[in-house]
C-alpha positions, 0 to 999 in steps of 0.5 A: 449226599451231595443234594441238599435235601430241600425239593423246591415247587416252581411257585418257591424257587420263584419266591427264592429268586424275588426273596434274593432280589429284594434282598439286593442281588440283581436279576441279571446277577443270578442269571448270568452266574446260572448260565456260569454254572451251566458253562461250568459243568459242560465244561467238565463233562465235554471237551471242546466241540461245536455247540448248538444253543436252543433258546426259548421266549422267557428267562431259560432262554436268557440262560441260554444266551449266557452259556453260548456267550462263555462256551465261545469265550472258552473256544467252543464254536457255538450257534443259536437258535431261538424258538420266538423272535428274540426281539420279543425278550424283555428284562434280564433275558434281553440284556443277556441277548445283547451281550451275545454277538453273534447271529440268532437263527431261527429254528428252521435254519438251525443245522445240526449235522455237525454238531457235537452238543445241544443245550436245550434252553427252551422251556424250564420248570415251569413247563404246563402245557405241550410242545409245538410241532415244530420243536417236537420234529427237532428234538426227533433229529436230535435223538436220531443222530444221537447227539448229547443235550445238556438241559437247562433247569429242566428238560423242555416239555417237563413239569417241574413240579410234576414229573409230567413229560410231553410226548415230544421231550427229549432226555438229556444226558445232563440237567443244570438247575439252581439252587435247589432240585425241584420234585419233577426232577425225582419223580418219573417220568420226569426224572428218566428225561434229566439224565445227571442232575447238577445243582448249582450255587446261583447267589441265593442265600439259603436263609431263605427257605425258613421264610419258604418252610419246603414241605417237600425233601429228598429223603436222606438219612439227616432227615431222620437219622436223630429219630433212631433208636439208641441202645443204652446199657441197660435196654432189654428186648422188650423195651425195645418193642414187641412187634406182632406179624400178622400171617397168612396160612400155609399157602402163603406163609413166606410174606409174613416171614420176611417181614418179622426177620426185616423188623428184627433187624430193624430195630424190634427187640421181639418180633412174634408171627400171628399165625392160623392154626392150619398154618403154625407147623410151618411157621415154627419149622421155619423161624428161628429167632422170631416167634410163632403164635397160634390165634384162631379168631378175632376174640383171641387176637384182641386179648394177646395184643392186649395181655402182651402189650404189643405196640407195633402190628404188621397186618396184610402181606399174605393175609388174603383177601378174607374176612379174617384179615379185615376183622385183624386189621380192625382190631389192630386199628382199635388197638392201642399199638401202632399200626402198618397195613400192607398188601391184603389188609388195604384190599379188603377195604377196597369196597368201603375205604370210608370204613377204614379211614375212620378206624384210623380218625377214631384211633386214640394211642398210636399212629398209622402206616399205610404202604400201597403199591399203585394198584392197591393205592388206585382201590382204596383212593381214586384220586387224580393228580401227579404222584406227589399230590395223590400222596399228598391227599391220600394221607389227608383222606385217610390220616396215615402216613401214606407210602406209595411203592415205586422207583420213586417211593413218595411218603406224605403225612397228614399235615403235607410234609412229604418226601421222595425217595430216590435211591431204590434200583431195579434189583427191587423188582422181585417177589417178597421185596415189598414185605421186607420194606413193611417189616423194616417200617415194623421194625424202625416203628416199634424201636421208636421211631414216629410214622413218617421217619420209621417209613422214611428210613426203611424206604432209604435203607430197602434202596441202599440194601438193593443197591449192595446186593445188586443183580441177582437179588432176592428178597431173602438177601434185603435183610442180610444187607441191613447191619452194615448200612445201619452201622454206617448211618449211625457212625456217620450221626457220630461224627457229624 
């Protein structure tokens, strides 16, 4: 992992900037080593050429003063241009304008018929509203001709907090920010604008994020890789967790299928498919090490939950859309096991969440995954906001841990601690991929994991196993990837 796993809102890296300068660091200290890293990185990434440097009106654009004066300093023949009268610049930004020495143009005058880089020092994270129509019509030639741009902090016209992009932004090939990666550069579409991500080192003691306390991380297996489960000598199958599959009928038996192989590998020590009658045949013709039982009705799930100690159910993929799905998902929250609800059994309650989301609160033993994709999320929450914040909320609303699907996977607790997964690649995109990632969480739940990290780990897991395969994967592939990215999680824990 070459990202620390922090993710920084714009509000904290600006109480990482005063925290540093009130411990004695100047401001004109950490910008000109931001604008050193910047340089830096151009550096290693593109040979000498000619420059073009965009500057804005605040303290991204005293960045971008810096990068001009060292990118001259080093050969490169550089111009600037300003988006506002650099006169108007005050504080760090305006001794930095001083120390540049050659001409700063306007944007009308700004040429870039010969040049061979952009670095867009605009706007930074802090981004809210849109760009004018002056830098939208600039940012088009730019794209037109095809010529590279290296962001600074964040591509101008992109939230940092949000991953929200302006219709007028322009990608970059590369993004510079500092100290610590902020959620918009993860979170879509934001991050299809960053291009390569570059943090660098500024001056910013990171002893400073114990009085921040981020809530927001990249997920990353040393977040959770102490909370997975350990085999001793004398473990059985049991004492690693039973978990209960529950399945749909013979129509759409493969989800629930999936799944229950997905929570073997994970880490369930037994895995029993809960099938209807109609369905058991095919269910037991096609399973081999997890087991198939036959439940007519809601009494008799109730009582095998109980008589078999179950602590771990999966319910909703390829349940259906029936009574018999929210009468089981009922059950299951009543239950003293723990609880993931995929799929069908979130729809069911798509006319009445309330009642779900007190079967939740009312829940005395265990804890409670929810796993939507955004039309699922969309009929059980209505919320507003970007990805981070509605999961954010959900997971309040309902007291789950939430995980809404994507490329950019967001995971929240009820309390806010929340984390993006940023690993997953489009290989994913296929049928049945959705119910492996719900029996991994099974599986990781029922060895012992608590919610957030169980969900946590099978999102990175799901991503890494994509990425294995590659193209031309199928859903049925995912689990055959597991063993060996676990083996490499846990060696890499023992040699840490």
């Amino acid at each position: 992992m070459s990202l620390p796993t922090e993710l920084l809102s714009v509000e904290e890296m600006y109480l990482a900037d005063r925290l540093t300068i009130e411990g004695g660091v100047a401001g004109a200290m950490l910008m000109e080593a931001a604008g050193e890293g910047i340089a830096a990185e151009i550096q290693r990434k593109y040979p000498s050429g000619r420059a073009l440097i965009l500057c804005g009106p605040g303290n991204n654009g005293g960045d971008g003063y810096v990068v001009a004066r060292l990118l001259q300093e080093a050969g490169w023949q550089v111009d600037l241009a300003s988006i506002s009268d650099p006169e108007l610049l005050k504080g760090d930004a305006a001794l930095m304008r001083d120390q540049w020495n050659g001409p700063v143009l306007p944007l009308a005058r700004a040429e870039i018929a010969e040049v061979d880089l952009v670095v867009d020092a605009i706007f930074g994270a802090g981004f809210s509203r849109y760009l004018e129509s002056d830098i939208t019509a600039f940012f088009a030639r730019i794209k037109r001709d095809q010529i590279p741009v290296v962001a600074v902090d964040m591509p101008s016209g992109v939230n940092g907090d949000t991953g929200a992009v302006d219709a007028g932004a322009i990608p970059a090939a590369m993004t510079v920010s500092f100290f610590r990666a902020k959620p918009g550069h993860f979170l879509y579409p934001g991050r299809a604008y960053c291009g390569e991500l570059k943090i660098v080192d500024i001056g910013i003691d990171s002893d400073c994020l114990e009085e921040i306390d981020p809530e927001t991380h990249l997920n990353d297996p040393e977040l959770w890789q102490d909370d997975l489960p350990s085999l001793g000598p004398e473990i059985q199958k049991y004492s690693r967790g039973h978990a209960a599959i529950v399945g749909g009928g013979t129509a759409a038996t493969g989800a629930a299928r999936l799944a229950a192989r997905a929570s073997l590998r994970a880490g369930a020590g037994a895995a029993t498919v809960v099938s209807p009658p109609s369905a058991l045949q095919t269910y037991a013709a096609a399973l081999e090490a997890v087991m198939v039982v036959s439940l007519a009705d809601g009494e008799a799930f109730e009582s095998w939950l109980r008589e078999r100690r179950v602590g771990t159910v999966l319910v909703g993929p390829g349940n259906g859309v029936t009574e018999r799905t929210r009468e089981f998902t009922s059950l299951a929250l009543e239950s003293s096991a723990n609880v993931i609800i995929d799929a069908d059994g979130l729809t069911v309650f798509k006319d009445d969440p309330d009642t779900l989301f007190s079967l939740i609160g009312e829940k005395e033993y265990g804890e409670v995954v929810l796993t939507p994709h955004e039309a699922e999320f969309e009929r059980i929450f209505s919320l507003a906001g970007s990805k981070l914040e509605r999961v954010r909320m959900a997971a309040s609303l309902s007291g789950a841990v939430v995980l809404l699907k994507g490329a950019d996977t967001v995971i929240a607790t009820p309390d806010g601690k929340a984390v993006i997964n940023y690993n997953a690649p489009p290989y994913l995109a296929t049928a049945g991929s959705g119910d492996v990632l719900a029996g991994l969480i099974t599986g990781f739940f029922s060895g012992g994991m608590s919610a957030f990290s169980a969900a946590s780990a099978a999102a990175w897991v799901h991503g890494e196993a994509g990425e294995a395969i590659g193209p031309g994967l199928i859903s049925e592939d995912i689990e055959t990837a597991i063993p060996s990215i676990l083996r490499k999680v846990l060696d890499s824990h023992k040699n840490a």
